[in-house]
TORMARTI-127838 format. One record per residue (C-alpha): residue in one letter; x, y, z. Coordinates in steps of 0.1 Angstrom, whole numbers, plus 2048, in hexadecimal, padded with zeros to 3 digits. Layout:
N
AXYZ ...
//
This chain:
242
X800800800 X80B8247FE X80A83E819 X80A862803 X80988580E X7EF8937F6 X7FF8B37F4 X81D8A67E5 X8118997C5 X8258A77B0 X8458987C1 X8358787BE X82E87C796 X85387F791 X8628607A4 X86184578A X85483D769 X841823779 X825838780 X81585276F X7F285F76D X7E784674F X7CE830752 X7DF811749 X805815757 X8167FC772 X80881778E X7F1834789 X7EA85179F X7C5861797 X7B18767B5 X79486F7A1 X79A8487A9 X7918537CF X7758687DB X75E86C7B8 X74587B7C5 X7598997CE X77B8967B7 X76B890795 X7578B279C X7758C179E X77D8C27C6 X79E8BB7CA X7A38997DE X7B68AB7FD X79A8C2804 X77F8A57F7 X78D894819 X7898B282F X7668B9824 X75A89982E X76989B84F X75B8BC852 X7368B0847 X736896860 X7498A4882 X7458C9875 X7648D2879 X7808D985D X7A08CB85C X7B68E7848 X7DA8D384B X7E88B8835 X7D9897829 X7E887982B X7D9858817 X7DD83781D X7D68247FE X7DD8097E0 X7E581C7BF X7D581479D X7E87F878E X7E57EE76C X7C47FF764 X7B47EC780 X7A88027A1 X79A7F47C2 X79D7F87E6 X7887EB800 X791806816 X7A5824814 X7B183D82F X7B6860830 X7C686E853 X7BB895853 X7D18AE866 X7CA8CE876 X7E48ED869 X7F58E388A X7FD8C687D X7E88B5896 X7D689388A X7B18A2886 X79C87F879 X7A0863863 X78B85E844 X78683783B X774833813 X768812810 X7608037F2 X7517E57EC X74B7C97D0 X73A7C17B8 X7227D97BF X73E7F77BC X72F80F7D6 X7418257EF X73C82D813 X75284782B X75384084E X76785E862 X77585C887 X77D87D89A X79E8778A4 X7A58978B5 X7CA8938BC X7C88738D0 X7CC8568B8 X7D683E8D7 X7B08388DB X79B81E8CA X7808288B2 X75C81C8AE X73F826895 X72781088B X7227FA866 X70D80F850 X71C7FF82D X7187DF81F X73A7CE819 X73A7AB818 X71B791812 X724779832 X72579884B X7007AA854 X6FE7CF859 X6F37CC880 X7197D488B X7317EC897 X7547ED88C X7717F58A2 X792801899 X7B880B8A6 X7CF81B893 X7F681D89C X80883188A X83083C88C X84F846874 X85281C86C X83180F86D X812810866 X7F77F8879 X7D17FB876 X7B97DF88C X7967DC889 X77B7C3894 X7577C088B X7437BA8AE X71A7B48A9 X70D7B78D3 X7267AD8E6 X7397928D3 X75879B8B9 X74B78689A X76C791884 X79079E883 X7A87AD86F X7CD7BE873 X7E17CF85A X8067D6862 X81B7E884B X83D7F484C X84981283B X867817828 X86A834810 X85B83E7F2 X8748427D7 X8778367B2 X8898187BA X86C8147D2 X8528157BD X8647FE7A1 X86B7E27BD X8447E47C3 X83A7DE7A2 X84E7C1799 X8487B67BB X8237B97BB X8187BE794 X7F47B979A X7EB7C57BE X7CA7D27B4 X7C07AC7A1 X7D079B7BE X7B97AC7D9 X7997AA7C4 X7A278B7BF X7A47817E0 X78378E7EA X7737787D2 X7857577DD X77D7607FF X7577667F9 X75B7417E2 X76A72C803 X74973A81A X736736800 X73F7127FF X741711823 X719714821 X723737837 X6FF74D83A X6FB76781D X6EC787824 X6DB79C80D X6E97B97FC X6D97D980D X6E07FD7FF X6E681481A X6DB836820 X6F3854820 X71B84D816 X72785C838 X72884C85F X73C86187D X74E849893 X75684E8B6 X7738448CF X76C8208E4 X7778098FE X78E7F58F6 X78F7DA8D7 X7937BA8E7 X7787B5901 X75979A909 X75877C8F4 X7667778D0 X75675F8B5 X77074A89E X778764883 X76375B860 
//
């Protein structure tokens, strides 16, 4: 994944021929891929992020925008969730944007959590967007985010009443981004975007097989949820993760 300041696009256009602003090359950098609704009006993506925050906590973050992402690669474009961290001019960690996407159904949800400088806290806000077929909507997600100069690490659990029903930890390390960087990604990992689609779908074909419960596919109402901070993650009972 990459972690990009949006105000420093234009650096990141001239690091490698590798990536580019074409459809079709190895990686592609497009605001229009994130945020439609708002970027393919016109809004840039960086203030796209802020308004959203400001819609749903109604307060403005006026500082710099970080994303956390998967680029374009080879024409193909999908992420199952990406994250924007919003600063204050202070430089002061204001709230985190998450975009979810999901598939086949191509639809887009943004869930924000008012951060407020203190980033140690967990995070709850209840699931307003359907995602996957073998989870219902009655369910809150929680989240923790740790973030430092190495690493990046992001937890969250799906918890319907009392009982955590599902799990998932991302841990990343950062190195930087250079030219040599992004050319050891791409030959590394040519088809990121087919590789996590794909996933998804073998996934979805084990439960399926499995004779896991199906839920239907309901459109939700709105494209914006407002989190808030929780107890801690780990707490009651937990069910064997799905």
């Amino acid at each position: 994944m990459f972690y990009l300041d949006l105000d420093e696009q234009t650096w990141l256009m001239g690091l490698s021929r590798w990536l580019g602003r074409w459809r079709l090359a190895p990686l592609c950098w497009r605001e229009t891929d994130y945020l439609p609704a708002q970027t393919r009006q016109g809004e840039s993506l960086a203030q796209a992020a802020r308004l959203l925050v400001r819609q749903a906590t109604g307060h403005l973050p006026e500082g710099r925008v970080q994303l956390l992402t998967q680029l374009r690669c080879w024409g193909l474009s999908f992420n199952p969730v990406s994250f924007y961290f919003c600063h204050d001019r202070d430089g002061c960690l204001s709230a985190i944007l998450m975009e979810v996407r999901n598939t086949p159904w191509r639809e887009r949800f943004h869930y924000v959590l008012p951060v407020q400088g203190n980033l140690a806290r967990p995070f709850s806000v209840g699931k307003a967007f359907h995602v996957s077929p073998f989870m219902p909507l009655d369910m809150d997600y929680r989240l923790r985010f740790f973030l430092d100069t190495d690493h990046v690490r992001i937890q969250m659990q799906n918890w319907q009443g009392g009982t955590k029903v599902f799990e998932a930890d991302l841990a990343l390390r950062r190195t930087p981004l250079d030219g040599a960087a992004l050319r050891r990604y791409v030959l590394n990992f040519p088809w990121m975007s087919l590789r996590t689609v794909s996933a998804i779908y073998w996934q979805a074909l084990r439960l399926l097989l499995k004779r896991t419960p199906v839920h239907d596919h309901t459109t939700c109402q709105g494209d914006l949820a407002l989190g808030q901070p929780c107890e801690d993650l780990d707490d009651v009972k937990s069910h064997p993760e799905r």
